[in-house]
C-alpha positions in Angstrom: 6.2 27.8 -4.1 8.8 28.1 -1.0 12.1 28.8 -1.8 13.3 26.2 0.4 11.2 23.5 -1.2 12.7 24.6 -4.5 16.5 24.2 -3.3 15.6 21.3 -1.6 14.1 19.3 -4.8 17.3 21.1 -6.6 19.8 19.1 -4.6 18.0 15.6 -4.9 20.2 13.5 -7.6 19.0 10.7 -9.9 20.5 8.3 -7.5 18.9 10.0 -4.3 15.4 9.0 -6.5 16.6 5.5 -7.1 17.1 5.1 -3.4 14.0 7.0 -2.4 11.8 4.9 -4.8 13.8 1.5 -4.2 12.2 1.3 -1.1 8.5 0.9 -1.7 9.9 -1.9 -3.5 10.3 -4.0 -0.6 6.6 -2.3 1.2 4.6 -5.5 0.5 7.7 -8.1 0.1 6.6 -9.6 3.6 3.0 -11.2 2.0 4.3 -11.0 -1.6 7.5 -13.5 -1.0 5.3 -15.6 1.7 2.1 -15.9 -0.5 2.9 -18.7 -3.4 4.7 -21.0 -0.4 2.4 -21.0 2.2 0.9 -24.4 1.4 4.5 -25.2 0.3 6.1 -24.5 3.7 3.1 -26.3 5.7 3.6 -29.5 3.7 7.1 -29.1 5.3 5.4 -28.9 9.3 3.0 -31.5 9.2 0.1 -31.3 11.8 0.4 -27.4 11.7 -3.2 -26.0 13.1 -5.5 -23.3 10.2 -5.0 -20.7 13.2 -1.4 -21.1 13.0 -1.1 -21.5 9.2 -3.5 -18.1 8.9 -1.4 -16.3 11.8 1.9 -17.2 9.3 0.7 -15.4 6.6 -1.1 -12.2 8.5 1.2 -11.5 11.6 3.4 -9.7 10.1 0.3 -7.7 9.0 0.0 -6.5 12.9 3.1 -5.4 14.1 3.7 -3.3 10.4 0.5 -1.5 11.2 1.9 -0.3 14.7 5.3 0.3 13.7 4.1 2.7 11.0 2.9 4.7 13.6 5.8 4.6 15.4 8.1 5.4 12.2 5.8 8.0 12.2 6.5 9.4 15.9 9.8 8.6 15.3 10.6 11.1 12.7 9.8 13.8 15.1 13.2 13.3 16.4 15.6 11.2 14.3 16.9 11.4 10.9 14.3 9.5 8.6 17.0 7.9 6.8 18.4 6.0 9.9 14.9 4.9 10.5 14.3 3.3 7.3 17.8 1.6 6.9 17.7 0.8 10.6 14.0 -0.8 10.1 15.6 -2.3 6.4 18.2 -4.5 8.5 15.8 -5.6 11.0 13.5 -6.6 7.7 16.2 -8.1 6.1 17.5 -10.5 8.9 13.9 -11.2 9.9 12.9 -12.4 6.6 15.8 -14.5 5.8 15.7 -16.2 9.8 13.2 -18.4 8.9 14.8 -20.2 6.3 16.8 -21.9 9.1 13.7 -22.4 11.4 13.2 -26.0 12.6 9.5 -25.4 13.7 6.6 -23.5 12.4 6.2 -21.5 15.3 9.7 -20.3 15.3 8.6 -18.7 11.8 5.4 -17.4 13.7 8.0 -15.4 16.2 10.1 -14.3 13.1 7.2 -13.0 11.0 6.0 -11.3 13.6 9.6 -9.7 13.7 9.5 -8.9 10.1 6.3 -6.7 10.6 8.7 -4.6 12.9 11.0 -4.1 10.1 8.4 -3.0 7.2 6.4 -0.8 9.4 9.5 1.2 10.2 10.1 1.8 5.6 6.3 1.9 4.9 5.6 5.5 5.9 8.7 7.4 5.3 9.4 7.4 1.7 6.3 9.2 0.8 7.2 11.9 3.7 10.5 12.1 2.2 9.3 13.3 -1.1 6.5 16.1 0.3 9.3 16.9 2.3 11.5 17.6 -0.9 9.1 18.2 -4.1 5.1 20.0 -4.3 3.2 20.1 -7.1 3.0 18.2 -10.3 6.7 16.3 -9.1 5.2 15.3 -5.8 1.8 14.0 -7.6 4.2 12.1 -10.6 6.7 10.6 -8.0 3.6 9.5 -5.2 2.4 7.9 -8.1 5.4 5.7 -9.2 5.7 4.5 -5.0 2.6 2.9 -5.9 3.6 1.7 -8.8 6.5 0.6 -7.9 5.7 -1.0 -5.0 3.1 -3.1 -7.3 5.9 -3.9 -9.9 7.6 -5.5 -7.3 4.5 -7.4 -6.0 4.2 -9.2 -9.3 8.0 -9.8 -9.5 8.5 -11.3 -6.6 5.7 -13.6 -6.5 6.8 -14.8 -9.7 10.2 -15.6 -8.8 9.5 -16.5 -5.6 7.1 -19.1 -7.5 10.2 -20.5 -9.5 12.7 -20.8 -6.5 10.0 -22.8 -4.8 11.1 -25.9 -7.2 14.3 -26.2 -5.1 12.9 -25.9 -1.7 10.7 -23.8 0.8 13.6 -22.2 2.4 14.2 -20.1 -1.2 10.9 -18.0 -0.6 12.8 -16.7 2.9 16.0 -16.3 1.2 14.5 -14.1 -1.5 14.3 -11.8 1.4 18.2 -11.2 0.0 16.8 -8.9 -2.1 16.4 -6.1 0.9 19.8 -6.2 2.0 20.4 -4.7 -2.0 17.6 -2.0 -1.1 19.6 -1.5 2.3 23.0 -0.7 0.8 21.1 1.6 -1.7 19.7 3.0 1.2 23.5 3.3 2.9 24.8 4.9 0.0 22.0 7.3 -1.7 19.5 7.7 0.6 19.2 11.4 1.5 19.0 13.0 4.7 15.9 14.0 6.4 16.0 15.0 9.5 13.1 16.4 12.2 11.6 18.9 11.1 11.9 22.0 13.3 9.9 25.3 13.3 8.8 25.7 9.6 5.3 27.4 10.4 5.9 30.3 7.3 7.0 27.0 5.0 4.3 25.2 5.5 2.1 28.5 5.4 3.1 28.2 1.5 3.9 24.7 0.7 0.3 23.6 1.8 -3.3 24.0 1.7 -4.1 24.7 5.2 -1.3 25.1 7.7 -2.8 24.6 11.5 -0.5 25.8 14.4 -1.3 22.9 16.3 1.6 20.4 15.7 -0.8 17.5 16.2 -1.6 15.5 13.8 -5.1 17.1 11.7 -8.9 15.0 12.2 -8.6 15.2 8.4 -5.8 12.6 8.4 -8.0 10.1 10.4 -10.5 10.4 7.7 -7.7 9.4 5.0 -6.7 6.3 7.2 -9.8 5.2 7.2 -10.3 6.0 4.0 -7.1 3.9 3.0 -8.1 1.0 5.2 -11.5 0.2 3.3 -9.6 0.9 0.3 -7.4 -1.9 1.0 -10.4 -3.5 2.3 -11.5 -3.6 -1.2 -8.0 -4.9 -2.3 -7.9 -7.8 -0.3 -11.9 -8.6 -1.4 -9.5 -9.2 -4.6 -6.1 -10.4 -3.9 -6.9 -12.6 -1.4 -10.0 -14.4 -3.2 -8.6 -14.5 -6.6 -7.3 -18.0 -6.4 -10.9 -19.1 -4.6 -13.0 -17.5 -7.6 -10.7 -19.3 -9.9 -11.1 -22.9 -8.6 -15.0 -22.4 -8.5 -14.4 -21.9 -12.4 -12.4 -24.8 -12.6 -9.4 -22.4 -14.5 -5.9 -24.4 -14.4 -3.1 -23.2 -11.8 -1.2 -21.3 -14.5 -4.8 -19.2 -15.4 -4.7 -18.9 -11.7 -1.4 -17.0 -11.5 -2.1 -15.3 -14.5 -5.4 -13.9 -12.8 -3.3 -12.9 -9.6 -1.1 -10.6 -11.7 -3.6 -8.4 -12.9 -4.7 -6.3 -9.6 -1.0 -5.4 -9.1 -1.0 -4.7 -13.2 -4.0 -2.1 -12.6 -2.3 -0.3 -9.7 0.5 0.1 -11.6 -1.2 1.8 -14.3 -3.2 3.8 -12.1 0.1 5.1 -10.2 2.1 6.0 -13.2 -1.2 8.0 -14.7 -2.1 9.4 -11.1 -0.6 13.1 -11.9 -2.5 13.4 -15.4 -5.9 12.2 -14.6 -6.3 14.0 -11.6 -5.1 16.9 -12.8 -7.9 16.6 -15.7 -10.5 14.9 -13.5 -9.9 17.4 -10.6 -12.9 16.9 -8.0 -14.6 14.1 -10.1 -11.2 11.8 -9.4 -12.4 9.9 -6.6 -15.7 9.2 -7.7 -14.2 7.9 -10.9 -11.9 5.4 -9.4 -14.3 4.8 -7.2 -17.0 3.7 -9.8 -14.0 2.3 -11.7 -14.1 -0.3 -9.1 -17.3 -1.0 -8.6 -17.6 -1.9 -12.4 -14.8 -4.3 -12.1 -16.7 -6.0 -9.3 -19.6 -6.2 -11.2 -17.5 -7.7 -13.9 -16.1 -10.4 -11.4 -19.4 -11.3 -9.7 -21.4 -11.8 -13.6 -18.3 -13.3 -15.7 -17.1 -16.3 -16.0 -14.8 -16.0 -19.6 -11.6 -15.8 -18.3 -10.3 -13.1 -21.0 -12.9 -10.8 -19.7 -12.6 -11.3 -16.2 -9.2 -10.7 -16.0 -10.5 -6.9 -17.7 -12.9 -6.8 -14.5 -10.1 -7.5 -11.9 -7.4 -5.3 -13.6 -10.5 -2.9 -13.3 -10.7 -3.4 -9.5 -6.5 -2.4 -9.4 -6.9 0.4 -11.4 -9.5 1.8 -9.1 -8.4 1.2 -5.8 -4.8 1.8 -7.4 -6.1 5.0 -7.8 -7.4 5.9 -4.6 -4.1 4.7 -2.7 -2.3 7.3 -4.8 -4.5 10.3 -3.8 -4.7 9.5 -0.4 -1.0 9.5 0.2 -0.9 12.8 -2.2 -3.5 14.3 -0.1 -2.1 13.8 3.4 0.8 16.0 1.7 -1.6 18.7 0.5 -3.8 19.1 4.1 -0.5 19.1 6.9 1.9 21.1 7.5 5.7 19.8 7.4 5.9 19.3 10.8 2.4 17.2 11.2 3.5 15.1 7.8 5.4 12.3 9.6 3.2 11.6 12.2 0.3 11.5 9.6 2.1 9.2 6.7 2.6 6.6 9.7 -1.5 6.6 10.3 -2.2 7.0 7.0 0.1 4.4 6.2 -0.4 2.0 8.4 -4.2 1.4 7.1 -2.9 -0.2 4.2 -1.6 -3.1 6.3 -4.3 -2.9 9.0 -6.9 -2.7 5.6 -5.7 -6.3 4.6 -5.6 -7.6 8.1 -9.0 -6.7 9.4 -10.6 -7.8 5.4 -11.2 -11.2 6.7 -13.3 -10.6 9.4 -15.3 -8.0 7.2 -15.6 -10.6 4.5 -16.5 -13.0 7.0 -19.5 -10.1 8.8 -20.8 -9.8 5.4 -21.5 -13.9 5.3 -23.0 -13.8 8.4 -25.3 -10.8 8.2 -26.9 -11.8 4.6 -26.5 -15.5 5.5 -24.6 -16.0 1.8 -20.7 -16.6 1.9 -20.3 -17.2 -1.5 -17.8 -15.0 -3.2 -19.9 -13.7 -6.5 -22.5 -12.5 -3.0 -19.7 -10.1 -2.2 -18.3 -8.9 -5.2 -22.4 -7.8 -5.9 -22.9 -6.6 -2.3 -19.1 -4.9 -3.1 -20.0 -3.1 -6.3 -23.6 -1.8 -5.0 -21.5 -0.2 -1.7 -19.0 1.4 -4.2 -21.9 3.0 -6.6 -23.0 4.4 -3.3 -20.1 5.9 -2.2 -19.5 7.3 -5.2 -22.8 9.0 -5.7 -22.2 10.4 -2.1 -18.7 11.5 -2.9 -20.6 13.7 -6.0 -23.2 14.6 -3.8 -20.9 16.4 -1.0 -18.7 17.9 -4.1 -21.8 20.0 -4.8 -22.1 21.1 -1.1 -18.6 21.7 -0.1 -16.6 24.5 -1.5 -14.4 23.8 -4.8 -11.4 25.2 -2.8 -11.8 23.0 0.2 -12.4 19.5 -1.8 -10.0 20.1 -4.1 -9.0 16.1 -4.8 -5.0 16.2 -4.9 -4.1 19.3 -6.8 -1.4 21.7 -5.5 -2.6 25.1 -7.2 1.0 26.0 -7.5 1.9 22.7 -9.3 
């Protein structure tokens, strides 16, 4: 391990941590806050279009995914830190505008806005922590972003859920809760800035270590990776409440049932170290046939105790994945690539739930069946695929070079 990388970690404090890890809290606050009043705030704009209803809920989905890239680009010449609080008060103010709107597109213009804001914090913290920790610490604390970020998921739609009994305008003012993460961010935060010529560091911090300062065709692959992996999240967070009615459940089994793919990728990011450390190159397979299970279980059950095992099954799994993608964007870039890559890689997280629809909707069309227990089969037969392919290319590739998420000097 680098000497430098060992100093660095050294001079982190508990509260640098707090700060670094507070903000994942806010990555998904955007759809998390917006999600339980949508029907809420349209009962409040009569005569509001479905395209306009739709474009409420998912435009902030757009301008996060490009501004991830720029956060990204950005880094290559300012301090990190200034990006992420900057991008925190342009999330904050954003998010709380609409609560005064007097029209629904107004809160169209802000959303879009509030995309702006996210997408400058979604890439960065993750960069901040390869930047400062390798090994087992990086692998624990990439975990517990994910985590994290799905603790606050839950939170927030519950509360949000609760302030909705005094008015729509509460889910925008539970935006509040950045401007806490910004002065966090003020305060603790710790510096990061470009990263200059560190070819021997990243000779011994990483796997491979290209000259090229451009951003790796390996880190492509992970984006896309992490797009169909959210993808696959969306196939359940977003149909959840559709499944549910088909079943007849009540609204309260309803919320109950959108808890648990938030409760499984927590779980996954807070074992992500161990099992991959005791999976090794079998990890992604695993998670990946996690998943299909727990599709299978959504598309065959009907009992609602055990199909809430089946979806916390799909959140485990793709909870899984999310945490080794961002661990191995670390592992194959140098220092100086790792910016640029964390805003593609990502961004796919955002851009995965944006372009789910349409997939969802291509499926329909091409097999002429839009029913949901149609994709959650056609979903878990595509994941035992993968996953057979994924074993299949571990036995033709070198052990060194597919070596899922493991620093060897961890």
């Amino acid at each position: 391990m680098n000497n430098n990388v060992v100093n660095s970690a050294k001079n982190i404090s508990t509260m640098n941590l707090v700060a670094i890890l507070a903000v994942p809290l806010i990555w998904f606050f955007e759809a998390a806050a917006l999600g339980p009043a949508l029907a809420v705030i349209l009962e409040a704009f009569p005569g509001t279009s479905k395209l306009i209803s739709q474009l409420v809920m998912t435009a902030p989905f757009l301008t996060t995914t490009l501004f991830s890239l720029v956060a990204g680009r950005l880094a290559k010449t300012y301090n990190k830190r200034n990006i992420i609080i900057f991008g925190l008060l342009i999330y904050g103010v954003t998010g709380m505008a609409p609560a005064f709107a007097t029209s629904i597109n107004t809160i169209l213009i802000l959303r879009v806005l509030t995309g702006i804001g996210a997408g400058l914090c979604l890439p960065l913290p993750s960069a901040i922590i390869s930047e400062h920790f390798t090994g087992e610490k990086r692998e624990k604390l990439t975990g517990m972003t994910t985590s994290v970020a799905n603790i606050a998921n839950l939170s927030i739609s519950a509360i949000v859920g609760f302030l909705l009994a005094f008015g729509w305008q509460w889910s925008f003012y539970s935006f509040a809760v950045i401007f806490v993460v910004l002065i966090i961010a003020i305060f603790f935060l710790p510096s990061s800035p470009p990263i200059k010529e560190t070819e021997q560091v990243a000779k011994e911090n990483v796997e491979v270590s290209p000259k090229s300062k451009s951003v790796p065709p390996v880190v492509y692959a992970l984006g896309l990776f992490m797009l169909f992996g959210w993808v696959f999240t969306g196939f359940t967070t977003l149909n959840i409440a559709f499944r549910f009615v088909e079943l007849k459940y009540s609204t309260g089994m309803i919320g109950i049932g959108l808890v648990f793919p938030g409760l499984g990728a927590m779980f996954a990011g807070f074992v992500f170290s161990q099992l991959s450390r005791s999976l090794k190159s079998f990890y992604v397979p695993v998670a990946i046939f996690i998943t299909a299970a727990g599709y299978f279980g959504m598309s065959t059950i009907e009992s609602f105790i055990p199909l809430l095992g089946a979806i916390l099954l799909v959140g485990f799994g793709t909870g899984s994945i999310v945490s080794f993608i961002l661990n191995m964007t670390a592992l194959k870039t140098s220092l100086e690539q790792r910016d640029a890559s964390y805003g593609i890689v990502n961004s796919c997280m955002h851009l995965g739930l944006l372009v789910m629809p349409f997939i969802q909707l291509a499926v329909g069309m091409v097999f002429n069946n839009n029913s949901l227990i149609f994709l959650y089969h056609v979903s878990s037969i595509f994941l035992v695929i993968a996953g057979v392919i994924f074993i299949i290319a571990r036995k033709k590739v070198s052990s060194e070079s597919i070596e899922l998420g493991l620093d060897s000097q961890g």
